[in-house]
N, C-alpha and C positions, 0 to 999 in steps of 0.2 A: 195387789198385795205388795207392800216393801220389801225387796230383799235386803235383810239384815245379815252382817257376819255375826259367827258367835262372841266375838268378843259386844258385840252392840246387843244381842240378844242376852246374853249374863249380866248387862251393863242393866239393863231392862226391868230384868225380872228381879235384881238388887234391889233397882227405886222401887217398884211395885210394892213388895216386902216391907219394907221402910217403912212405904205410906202406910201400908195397911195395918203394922205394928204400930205407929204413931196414934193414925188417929181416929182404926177404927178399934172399938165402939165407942172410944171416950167421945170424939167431935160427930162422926157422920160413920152409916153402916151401906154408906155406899162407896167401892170403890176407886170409879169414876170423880164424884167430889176429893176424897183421900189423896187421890195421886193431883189433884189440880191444887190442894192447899200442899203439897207436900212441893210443888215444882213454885207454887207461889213466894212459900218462905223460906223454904230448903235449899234449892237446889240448886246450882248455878248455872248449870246446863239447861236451855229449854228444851222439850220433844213435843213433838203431838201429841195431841190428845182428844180421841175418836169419840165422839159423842153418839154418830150419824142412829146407830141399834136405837139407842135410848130415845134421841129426837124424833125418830119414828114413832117411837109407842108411849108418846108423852112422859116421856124423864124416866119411863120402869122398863127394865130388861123388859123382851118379851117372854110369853110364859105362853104353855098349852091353854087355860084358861081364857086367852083372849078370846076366844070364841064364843066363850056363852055371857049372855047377857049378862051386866051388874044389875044387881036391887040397888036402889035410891040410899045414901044417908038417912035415916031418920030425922036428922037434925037439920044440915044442910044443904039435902037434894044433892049431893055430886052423887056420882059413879062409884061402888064401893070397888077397892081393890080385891081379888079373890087370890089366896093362895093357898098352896099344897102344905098342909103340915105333914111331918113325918117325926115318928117316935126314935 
């Protein structure tokens, strides 16, 4: 893990904020893309930016659900995504 000072960790969670007011939900409702279009047009400063979670489990957070099987698309045979609604 990187040790960050607080000033680089407030520096951090600022752009996060940003991206996330920008352009989610208008462009993308994920914030992984958000923060990469936000460091694309925005920002002058490069950082990293941590893919490796997502690259793991094909582009989605992982979730408790990976475990059990998907039902098929009806349409187009992929893997349906399963998620947790909450009221």
């Amino acid at each position: 893990m990187k040790s960050l000072t607080f000033d680089e960790f407030q520096n951090r969670l600022r752009v996060v904020s940003r991206a996330r007011r920008i352009f989610i939900p208008n462009l993308t409702r994920n914030i992984s893309n958000a923060f990469a279009l936000y460091q694309e047009i925005l920002e002058e400063d490069d950082r990293l930016l941590s893919l490796e979670i997502a690259n793991n489990t094909g582009g989605f957070a992982p979730s408790i659900l990976d475990d059990f099987p998907r039902p098929p698309c009806p349409k187009c045979k992929t893997p349906l995504r399963l998620s947790i609604l909450t009221d």
